[in-house]
C-alpha positions in Angstrom: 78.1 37.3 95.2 75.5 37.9 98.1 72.0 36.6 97.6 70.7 37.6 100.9 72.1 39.0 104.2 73.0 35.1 105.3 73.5 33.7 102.2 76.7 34.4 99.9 78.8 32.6 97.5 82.8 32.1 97.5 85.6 30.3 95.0 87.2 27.6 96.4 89.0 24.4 95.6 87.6 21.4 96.6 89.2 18.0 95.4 91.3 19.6 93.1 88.7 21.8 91.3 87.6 24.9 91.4 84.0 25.1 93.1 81.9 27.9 93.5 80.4 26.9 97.0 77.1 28.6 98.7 77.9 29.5 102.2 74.5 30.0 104.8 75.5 31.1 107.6 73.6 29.7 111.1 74.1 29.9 114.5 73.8 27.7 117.6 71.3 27.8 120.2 73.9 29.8 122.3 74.8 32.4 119.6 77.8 31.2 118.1 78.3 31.5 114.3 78.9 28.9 112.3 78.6 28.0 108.3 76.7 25.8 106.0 78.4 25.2 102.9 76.6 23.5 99.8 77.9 23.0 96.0 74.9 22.5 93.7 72.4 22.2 96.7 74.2 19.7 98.3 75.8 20.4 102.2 79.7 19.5 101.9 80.7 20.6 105.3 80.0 23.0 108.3 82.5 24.8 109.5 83.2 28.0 112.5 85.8 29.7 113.2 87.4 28.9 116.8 90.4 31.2 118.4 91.6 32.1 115.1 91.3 29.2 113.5 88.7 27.5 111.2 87.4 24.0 112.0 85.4 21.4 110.3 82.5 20.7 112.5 80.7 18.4 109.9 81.7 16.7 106.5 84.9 15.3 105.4 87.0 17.9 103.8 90.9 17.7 103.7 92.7 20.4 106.8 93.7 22.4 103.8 90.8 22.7 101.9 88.8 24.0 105.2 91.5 26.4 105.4 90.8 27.3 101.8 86.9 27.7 103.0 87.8 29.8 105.9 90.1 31.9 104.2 87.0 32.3 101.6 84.9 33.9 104.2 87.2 35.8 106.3 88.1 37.8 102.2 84.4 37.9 101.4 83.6 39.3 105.4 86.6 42.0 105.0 85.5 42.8 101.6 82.2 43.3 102.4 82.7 45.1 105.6 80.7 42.4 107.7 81.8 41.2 111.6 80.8 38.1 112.5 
């Protein structure tokens, strides 16, 4: 679901239950993307994707459920046609 052009909403699992997690995306001060994730209003993480690979920048998720996350956007990017 998009609510905006920077704003979207993915299905994830986070501590062994499926979320549905708001994802803003934001960018540094030198241009590089990164993304805000919230579950009822609340920030969980921030995460970017680096070489191929998505990291946690902020927050204490597990490796796998980042993963889970990136994998998240990357579908919801490819589905909606959108280069980051």
């Amino acid at each position: 679901m998009e609510d905006s052009n920077n704003i979207f909403t993915i299905a994830v699992t986070i501590n062994g239950k499926s979320q549905q997690v708001e994802v803003v995306t934001a960018e540094t001060t030198d241009g590089v993307a990164f993304y805000k994730c919230n579950i009822a209003s609340e920030e969980i993480t921030q995460v970017r994707k680096d070489t191929d690979r998505w990291k946690q920048l902020w927050g204490s998720l597990t490796e796998m459920e980042i993963e889970s996350i990136g994998a998240a956007i990357d579908a919801y990017f490819e589905k909606n046609k959108i280069t980051s």
